[in-house]
C-alpha positions as CSV (number, residue, x, y, z in Angstrom):
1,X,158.7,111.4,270.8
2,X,156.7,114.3,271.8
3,X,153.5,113.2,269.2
4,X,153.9,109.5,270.3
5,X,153.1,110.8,274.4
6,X,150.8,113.2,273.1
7,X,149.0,110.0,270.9
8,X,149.5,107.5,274.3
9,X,147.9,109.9,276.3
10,X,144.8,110.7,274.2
11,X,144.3,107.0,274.2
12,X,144.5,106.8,277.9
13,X,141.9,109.8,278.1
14,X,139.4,108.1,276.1
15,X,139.6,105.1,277.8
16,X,139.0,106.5,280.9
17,X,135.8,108.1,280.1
18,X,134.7,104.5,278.2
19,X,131.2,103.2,279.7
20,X,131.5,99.6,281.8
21,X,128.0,99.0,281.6
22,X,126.8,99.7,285.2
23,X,123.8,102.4,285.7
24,X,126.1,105.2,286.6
25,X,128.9,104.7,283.8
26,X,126.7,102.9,280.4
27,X,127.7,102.0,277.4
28,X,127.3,104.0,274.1
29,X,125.7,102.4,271.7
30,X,128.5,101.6,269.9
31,X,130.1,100.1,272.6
32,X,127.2,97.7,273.7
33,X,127.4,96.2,270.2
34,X,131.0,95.5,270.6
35,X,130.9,94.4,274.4
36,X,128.2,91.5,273.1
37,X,127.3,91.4,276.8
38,X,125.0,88.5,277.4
39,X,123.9,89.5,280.9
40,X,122.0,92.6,281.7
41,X,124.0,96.0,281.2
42,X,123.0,99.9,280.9
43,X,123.8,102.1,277.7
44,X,122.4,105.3,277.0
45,X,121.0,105.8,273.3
46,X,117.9,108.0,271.5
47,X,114.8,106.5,270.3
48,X,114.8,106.7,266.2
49,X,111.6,105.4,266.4
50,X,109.1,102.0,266.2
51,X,109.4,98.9,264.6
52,X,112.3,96.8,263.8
53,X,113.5,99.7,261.2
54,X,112.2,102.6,263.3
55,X,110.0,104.1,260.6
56,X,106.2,103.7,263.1
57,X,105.4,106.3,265.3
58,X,102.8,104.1,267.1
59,X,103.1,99.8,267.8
60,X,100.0,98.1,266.7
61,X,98.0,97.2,269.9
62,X,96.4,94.2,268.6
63,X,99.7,92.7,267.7
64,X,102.2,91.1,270.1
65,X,104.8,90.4,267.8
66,X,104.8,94.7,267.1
67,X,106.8,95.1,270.2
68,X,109.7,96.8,268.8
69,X,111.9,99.9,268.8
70,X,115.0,101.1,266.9
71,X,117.6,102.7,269.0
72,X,120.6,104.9,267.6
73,X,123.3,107.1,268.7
74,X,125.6,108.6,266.6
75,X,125.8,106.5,263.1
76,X,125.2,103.3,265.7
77,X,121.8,101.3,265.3
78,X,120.3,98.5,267.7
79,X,116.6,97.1,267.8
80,X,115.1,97.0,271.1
81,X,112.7,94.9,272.1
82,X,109.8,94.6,274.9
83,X,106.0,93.7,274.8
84,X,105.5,96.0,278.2
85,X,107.2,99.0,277.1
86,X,107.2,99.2,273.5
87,X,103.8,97.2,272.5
88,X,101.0,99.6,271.6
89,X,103.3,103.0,272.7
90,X,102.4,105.8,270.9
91,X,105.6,107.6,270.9
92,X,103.7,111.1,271.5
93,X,103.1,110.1,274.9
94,X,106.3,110.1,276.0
95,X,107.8,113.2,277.0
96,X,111.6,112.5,275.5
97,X,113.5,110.1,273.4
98,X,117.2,111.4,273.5
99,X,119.8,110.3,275.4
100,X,117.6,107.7,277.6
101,X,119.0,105.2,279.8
102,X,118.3,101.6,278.8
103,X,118.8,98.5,281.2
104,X,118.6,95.4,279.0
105,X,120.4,92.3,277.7
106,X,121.6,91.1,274.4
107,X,119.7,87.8,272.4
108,X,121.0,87.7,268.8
109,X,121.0,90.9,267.7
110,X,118.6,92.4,269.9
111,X,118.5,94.4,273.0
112,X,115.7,92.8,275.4
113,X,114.6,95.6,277.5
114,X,113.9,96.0,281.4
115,X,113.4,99.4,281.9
116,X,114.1,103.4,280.2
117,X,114.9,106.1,282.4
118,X,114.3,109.7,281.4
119,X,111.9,109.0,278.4
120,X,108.5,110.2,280.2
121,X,107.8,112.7,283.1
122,X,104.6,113.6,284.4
123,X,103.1,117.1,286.6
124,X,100.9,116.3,289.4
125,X,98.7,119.2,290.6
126,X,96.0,119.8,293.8
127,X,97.4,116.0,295.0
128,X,96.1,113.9,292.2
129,X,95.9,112.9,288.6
130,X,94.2,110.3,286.5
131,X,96.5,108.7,284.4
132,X,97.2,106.2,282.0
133,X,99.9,105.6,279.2
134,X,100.1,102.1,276.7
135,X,103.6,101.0,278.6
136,X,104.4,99.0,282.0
137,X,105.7,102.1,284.5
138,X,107.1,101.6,287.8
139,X,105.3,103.4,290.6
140,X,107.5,106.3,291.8
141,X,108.8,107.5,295.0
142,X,106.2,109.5,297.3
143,X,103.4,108.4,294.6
144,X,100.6,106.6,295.8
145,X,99.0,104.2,292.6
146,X,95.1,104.0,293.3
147,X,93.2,101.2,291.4
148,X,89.5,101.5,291.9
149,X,87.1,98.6,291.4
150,X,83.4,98.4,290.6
151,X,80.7,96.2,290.5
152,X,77.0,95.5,290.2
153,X,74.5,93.7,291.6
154,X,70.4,93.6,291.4
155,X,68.2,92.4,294.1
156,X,64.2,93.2,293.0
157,X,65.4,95.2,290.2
158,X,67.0,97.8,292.5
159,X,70.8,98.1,290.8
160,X,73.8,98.7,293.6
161,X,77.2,99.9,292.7
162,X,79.6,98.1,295.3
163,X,83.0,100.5,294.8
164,X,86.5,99.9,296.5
165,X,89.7,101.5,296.3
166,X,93.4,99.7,296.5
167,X,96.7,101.6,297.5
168,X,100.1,100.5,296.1
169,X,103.3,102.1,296.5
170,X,106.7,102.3,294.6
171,X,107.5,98.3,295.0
172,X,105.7,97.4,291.7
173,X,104.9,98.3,287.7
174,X,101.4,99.7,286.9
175,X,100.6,96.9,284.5
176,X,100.1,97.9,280.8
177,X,97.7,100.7,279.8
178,X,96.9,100.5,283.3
179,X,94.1,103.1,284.3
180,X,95.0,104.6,287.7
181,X,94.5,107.4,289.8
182,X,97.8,108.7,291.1
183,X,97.9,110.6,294.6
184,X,101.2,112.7,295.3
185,X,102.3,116.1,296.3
186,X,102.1,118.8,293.8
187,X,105.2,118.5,291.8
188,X,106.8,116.8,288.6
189,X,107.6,113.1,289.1
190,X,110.1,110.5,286.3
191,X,108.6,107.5,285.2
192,X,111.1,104.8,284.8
193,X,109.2,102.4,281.9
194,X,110.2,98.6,283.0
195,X,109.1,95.3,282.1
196,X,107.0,93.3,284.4
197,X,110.6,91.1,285.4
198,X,111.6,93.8,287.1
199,X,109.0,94.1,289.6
200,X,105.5,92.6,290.3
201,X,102.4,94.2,288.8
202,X,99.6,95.7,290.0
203,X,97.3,93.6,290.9
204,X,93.0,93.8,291.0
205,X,90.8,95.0,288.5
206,X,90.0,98.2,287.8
207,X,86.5,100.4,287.0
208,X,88.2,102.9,285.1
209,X,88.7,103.6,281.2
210,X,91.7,105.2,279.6
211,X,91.1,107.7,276.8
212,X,91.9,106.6,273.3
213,X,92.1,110.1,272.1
214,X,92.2,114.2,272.7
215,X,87.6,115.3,272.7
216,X,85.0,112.6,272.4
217,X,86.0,109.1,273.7
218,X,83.0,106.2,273.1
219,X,82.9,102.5,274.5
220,X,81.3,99.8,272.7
221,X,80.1,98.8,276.2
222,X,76.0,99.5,276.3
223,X,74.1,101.2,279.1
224,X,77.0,102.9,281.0
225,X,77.7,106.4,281.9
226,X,80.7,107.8,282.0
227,X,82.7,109.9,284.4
228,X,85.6,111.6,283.9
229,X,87.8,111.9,286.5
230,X,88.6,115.7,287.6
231,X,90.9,117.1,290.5
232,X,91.0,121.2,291.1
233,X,91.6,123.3,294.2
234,X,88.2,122.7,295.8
235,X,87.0,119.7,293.7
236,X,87.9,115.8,293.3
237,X,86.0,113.3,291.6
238,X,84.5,112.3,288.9
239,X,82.3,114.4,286.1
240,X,79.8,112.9,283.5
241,X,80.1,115.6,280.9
242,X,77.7,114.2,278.1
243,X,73.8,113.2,278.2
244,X,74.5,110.3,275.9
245,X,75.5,107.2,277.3
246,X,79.0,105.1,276.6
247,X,80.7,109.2,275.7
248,X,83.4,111.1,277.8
249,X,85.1,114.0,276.5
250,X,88.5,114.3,277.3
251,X,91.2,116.9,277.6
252,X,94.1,114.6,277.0
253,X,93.9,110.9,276.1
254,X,95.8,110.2,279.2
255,X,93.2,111.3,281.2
256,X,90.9,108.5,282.6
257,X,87.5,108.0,283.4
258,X,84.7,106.2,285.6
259,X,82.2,103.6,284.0
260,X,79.2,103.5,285.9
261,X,75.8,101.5,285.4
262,X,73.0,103.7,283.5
263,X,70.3,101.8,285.7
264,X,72.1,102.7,288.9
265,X,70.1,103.5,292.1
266,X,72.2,103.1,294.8
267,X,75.6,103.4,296.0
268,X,77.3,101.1,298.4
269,X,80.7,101.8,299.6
270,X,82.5,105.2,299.7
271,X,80.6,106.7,296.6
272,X,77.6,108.3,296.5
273,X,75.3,110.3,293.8
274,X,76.8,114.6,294.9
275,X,73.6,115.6,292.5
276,X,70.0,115.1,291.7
277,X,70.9,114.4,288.5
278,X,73.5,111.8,288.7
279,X,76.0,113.8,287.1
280,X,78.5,114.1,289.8
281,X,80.5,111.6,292.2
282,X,82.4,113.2,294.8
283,X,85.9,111.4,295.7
284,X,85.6,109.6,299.5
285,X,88.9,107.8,299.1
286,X,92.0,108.4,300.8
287,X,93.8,111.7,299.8
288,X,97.7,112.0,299.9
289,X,97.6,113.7,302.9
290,X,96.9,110.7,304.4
291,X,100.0,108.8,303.4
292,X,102.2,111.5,304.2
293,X,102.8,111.2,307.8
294,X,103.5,107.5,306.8
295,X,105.6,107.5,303.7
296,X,108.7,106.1,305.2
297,X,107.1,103.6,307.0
298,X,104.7,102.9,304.5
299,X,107.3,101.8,301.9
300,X,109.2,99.4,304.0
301,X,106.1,97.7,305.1
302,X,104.7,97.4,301.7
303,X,108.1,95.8,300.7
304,X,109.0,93.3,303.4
305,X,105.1,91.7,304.5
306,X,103.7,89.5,302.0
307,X,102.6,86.6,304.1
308,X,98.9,87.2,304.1
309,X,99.0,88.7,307.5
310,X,97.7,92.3,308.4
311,X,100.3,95.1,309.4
312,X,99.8,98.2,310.4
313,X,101.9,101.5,308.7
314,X,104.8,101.6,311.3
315,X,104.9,97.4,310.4
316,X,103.2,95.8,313.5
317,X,101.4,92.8,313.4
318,X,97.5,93.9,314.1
319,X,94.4,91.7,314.7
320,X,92.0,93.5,311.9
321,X,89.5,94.6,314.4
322,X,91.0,98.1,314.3
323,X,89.7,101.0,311.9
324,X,92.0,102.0,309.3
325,X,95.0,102.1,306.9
326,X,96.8,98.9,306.9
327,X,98.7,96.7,304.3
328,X,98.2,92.8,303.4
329,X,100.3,91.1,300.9
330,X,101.8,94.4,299.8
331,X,98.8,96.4,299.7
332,X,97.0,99.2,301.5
333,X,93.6,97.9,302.7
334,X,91.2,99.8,304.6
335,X,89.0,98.8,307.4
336,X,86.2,100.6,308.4
């Protein structure tokens, strides 16, 4: 009689500690197979590797049909599956593939995925860092996303630059292989990989590059310079290290970089030539410090407005005619 309590209450012990699914309490693996749960759940698993049997370290970019991972835990198996997250990922650039949190539903015999926790972490230093990783990420807390935008325009040969910046905070996903300069307070900061279903993307095109690989990057893209972007105690901006156009060496192939026309005479907007020889742009955007005063503020207001009006950061209606930071259709916009 003893063994048989002793047996009951075993059972009762492991039940109790059995995942239902939510964020806080997921599956296991093995139990996500069993459940068969046809509406989105949470388990927590590893990452075996890419592909549908987990032998590929790196998803074929050209490919949109190479969009898979194997997850496992234990002797359990599952293939995951999701263009934003797992197309083109190089699993090197992710800081961690154990025990990751996965939000996803089941189709077939296939986890589609929304979103891993815990699989990537970046360290932000002297307020900023260019980034850029092959995955959809959402913007995190206190992390400002900066997309900056160039173009060009000749009038009696004389080639202007016309550069802008846009602001988003932690309401939306970066977009895939998105090139961005992210402001923040020195510190280390999760990114939680998601699919673009889970929140809107970025939006606006960008001027910036993402590095391919570790030393010498080339475009195919003829009579550009390019500038790498740098951020130090008493330097940010961007740093044409190489003579020859369409090359950037990098330090990291996360690292990003500024694509500026060869024939360039002129800046218009907030850059400007620092040197002689065109070899430095100095950084006249907004700085994290400028956000910080606002950051409560500034998230609610991004989050509620997106009716085409113009809102100032505490979420007041303004006319446009003042200079500033405000936010339109849930994005910072300056007026000068």
């Amino acid at each position: 009689m003893k063994t048989f309590t002793s047996f009951v209450a075993l059972l009762c012990s492991v039940a109790a500690f059995a995942g239902d699914g939510t964020e806080g309490s997921p599956y296991t693996l093995a139990e996500a197979l069993s459940e068969k749960a046809t509406t989105n759940f949470w388990l927590k698993a590893d990452i075996k590797g890419l592909g549908k049997d987990g032998s590929q370290t790196v998803n074929d970019s050209e490919l949109r049909t190479d969009t898979f991972a194997l997850l496992n835990s234990g002797e359990a198996y599952l293939i995951a599956a999701s263009y934003d997250i797992f197309g083109s990922l190089d699993l090197s650039d992710l800081t961690n593939t154990k025990d990751l949190l996965i939000e996803g539903r089941m189709m077939a015999d296939t986890l589609w995925v929304r979103q891993v926790k815990g699989a990537l972490s970046i360290n932000i230093s002297n307020g900023a860092r260019g980034y850029h990783v092959a995955a959809n990420y959402l913007v995190p807390q206190n992390v400002v996303a900066t997309v900056v935008r160039g173009s060009y325009s000749t009038k009696n040969n004389d080639v202007t630059c016309v550069v802008g910046y846009s602001y988003f905070g932690d309401t939306v996903t970066t977009g895939k292989n998105s090139a961005l300069i992210l402001l923040a307070q020195d510190g280390s900061y999760d990114l939680t990989l998601a699919s673009s279903e889970v929140a809107k993307s970025i939006s606006g095109t960008t001027g910036l590059g993402a590095g391919k690989t570790v030393g010498l990057n080339t475009v195919t893209t003829k009579n550009r310079y390019l500038y790498r972007f740098e951020v130090s105690a008493d330097f940010m901006g961007f740093r044409r290290n190489s003579d020859n156009m369409q090359e950037v060496t990098l330090e990291s192939k996360d690292e990003v970089y500024l694509q500026v026309n060869a024939s360039e005479k002129n800046f218009f907007g907030a850059y400007e030539f620092a040197d002689e020889d065109k070899k430095v742009i100095n950084w006249e955007g907004q700085t994290i410090n400028d956000f910080a005063s606002a950051t409560t503020n500034l998230k609610k207001v991004i989050a509620t407005h997106d009716d085409n009006k113009i809102y100032d950061l505490s979420g007041k209606i303004s006319n446009g005619k003042q200079k500033g930071l405000f936010v339109q259709n849930g994005r910072l916009i300056i007026i000068k």
